[in-house]
N, C-alpha and C positions, 0 to 999 in steps of 0.2 A: 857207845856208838857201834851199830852194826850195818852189815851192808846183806842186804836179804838180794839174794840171785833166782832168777825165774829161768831156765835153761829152755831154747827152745832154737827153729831155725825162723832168720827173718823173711820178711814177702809171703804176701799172699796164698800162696800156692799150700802156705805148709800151716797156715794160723790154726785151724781148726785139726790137728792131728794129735797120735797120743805123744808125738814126742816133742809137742810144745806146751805140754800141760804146767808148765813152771811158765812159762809166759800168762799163762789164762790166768793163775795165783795172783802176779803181780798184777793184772790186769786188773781184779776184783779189788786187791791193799788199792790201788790208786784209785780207784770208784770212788771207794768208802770214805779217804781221805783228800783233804787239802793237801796236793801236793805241786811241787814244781820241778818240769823237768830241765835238767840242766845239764843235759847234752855234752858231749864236748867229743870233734873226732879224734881225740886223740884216745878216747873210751872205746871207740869202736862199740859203743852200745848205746839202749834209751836209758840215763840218768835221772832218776826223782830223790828227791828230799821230802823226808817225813818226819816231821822235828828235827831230830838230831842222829835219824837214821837216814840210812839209802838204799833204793830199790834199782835193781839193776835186772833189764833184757838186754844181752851178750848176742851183740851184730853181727859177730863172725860166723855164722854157722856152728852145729854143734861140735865140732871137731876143734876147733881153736878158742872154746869159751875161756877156756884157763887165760889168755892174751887180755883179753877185755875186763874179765876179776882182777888179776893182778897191776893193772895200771889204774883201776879206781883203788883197790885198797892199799895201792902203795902212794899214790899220791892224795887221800884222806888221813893216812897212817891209820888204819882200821885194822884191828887186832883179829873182830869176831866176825866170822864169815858165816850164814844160813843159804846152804844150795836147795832149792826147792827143784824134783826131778822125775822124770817116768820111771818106773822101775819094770822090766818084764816080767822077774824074779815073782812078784806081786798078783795076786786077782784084780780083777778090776773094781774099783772103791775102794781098795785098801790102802791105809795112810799109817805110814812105819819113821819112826825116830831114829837116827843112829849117828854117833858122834865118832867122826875119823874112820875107818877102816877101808877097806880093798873097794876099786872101782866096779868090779863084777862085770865088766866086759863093756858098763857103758862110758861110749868116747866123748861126751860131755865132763864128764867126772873125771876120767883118763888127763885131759888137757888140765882141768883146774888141779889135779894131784898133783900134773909136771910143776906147774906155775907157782901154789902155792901152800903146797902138803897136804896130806889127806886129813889136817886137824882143822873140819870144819864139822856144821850140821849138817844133816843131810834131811831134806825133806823127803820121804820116798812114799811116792803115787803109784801104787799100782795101776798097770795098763792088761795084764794078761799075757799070754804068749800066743801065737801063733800054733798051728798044729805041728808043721816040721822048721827045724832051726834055719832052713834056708829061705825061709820067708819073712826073718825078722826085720832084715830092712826095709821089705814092700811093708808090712806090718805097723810098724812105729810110723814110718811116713806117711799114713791114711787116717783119714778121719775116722771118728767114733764112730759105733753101729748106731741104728737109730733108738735100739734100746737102751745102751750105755746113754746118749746122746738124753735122753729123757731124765738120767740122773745127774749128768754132769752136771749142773749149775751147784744142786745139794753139796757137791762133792767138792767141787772149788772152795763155797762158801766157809764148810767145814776146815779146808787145809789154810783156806786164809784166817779163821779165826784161832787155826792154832800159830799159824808165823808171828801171827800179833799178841800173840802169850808169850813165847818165848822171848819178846822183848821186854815182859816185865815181871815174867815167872822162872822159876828152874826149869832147866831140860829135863829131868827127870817127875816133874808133877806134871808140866806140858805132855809129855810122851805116856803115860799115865790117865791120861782124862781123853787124848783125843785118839790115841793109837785104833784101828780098826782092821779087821781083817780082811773086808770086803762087802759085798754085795750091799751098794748104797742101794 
């Protein structure tokens, strides 16, 4: 049993941004599949069931996603965590593997380290960076260009068929077949 995370912020204002691209992931697993959501506020997120897995978007905003993780996998008792997440570190189209290490400054990751250690997957979506570093917040908070915007759907589809390998492949041949540098 896994509980696969889409990190993003909720309401409208923010769905189409890069820094809800872990919501867009889940969004594609849940197309593809039968699934049921099964909510609950004491999740503070949208809850589905996929077999014997669960998919989770964290209501808190990005800052307190660790809040919403940690009360599904503590009351599913769920050992294996997959964060799927923007990365700015990244080009845009690039899809990176990394199991446990340092949050790199993003506060999504930051709150689920406090919550529940940094020994999970990490899905990482390249988003690109902004020209100078004071602009990362306007940055992440905007939507795609419309040239990104032309690739995006390839690029979700791709990081969703790797989340769904990693539930019945090794991390290391998953990270292996789908890893990418960029330029979907």
């Amino acid at each position: 049993m896994m509980l696969i995370v889409g990190l993003g912020n909720p309401g409208s204002a923010y769905a189409q941004t890069r820094h809800n691209i872990g919501f867009m992931v889940i969004d594609e697993i849940c197309r593809r599949h039968s699934v049921h959501n099964i909510s609950k506020s004491s999740f503070e997120g949208e809850l589905f069931k996929m077999g014997s897995h669960f998919l989770l978007k964290p209501l808190t905003f990005m800052n307190l996603s660790g809040r919403s993780i940690l009360a599904v996998k503590n009351f599913y008792k769920i050992d294996e965590v997959i964060v799927i997440h923007d990365d700015l570190d990244l080009p845009f189209g690039a899809l990176r593997f990394k199991s446990g290490g340092g949050h790199g400054g993003h506060n999504g990751l930051k709150s689920t380290d406090a919550a529940i250690s940094p020994q999970y997957i990490r899905v990482r979506m390249g988003i690109g960076k902004p020209e100078h570093k004071s602009q990362v917040a306007d940055y992440v908070l905007h939507p795609f260009s419309p040239d990104e915007q032309k690739r995006l759907t390839e690029w979700i589809e791709v990081a969703a068929d790797a989340v769904e390998k990693l539930l019945t492949q090794t991390y290391s041949d998953v990270a292996a077949k789908y890893s990418r540098k960029g330029g979907i």
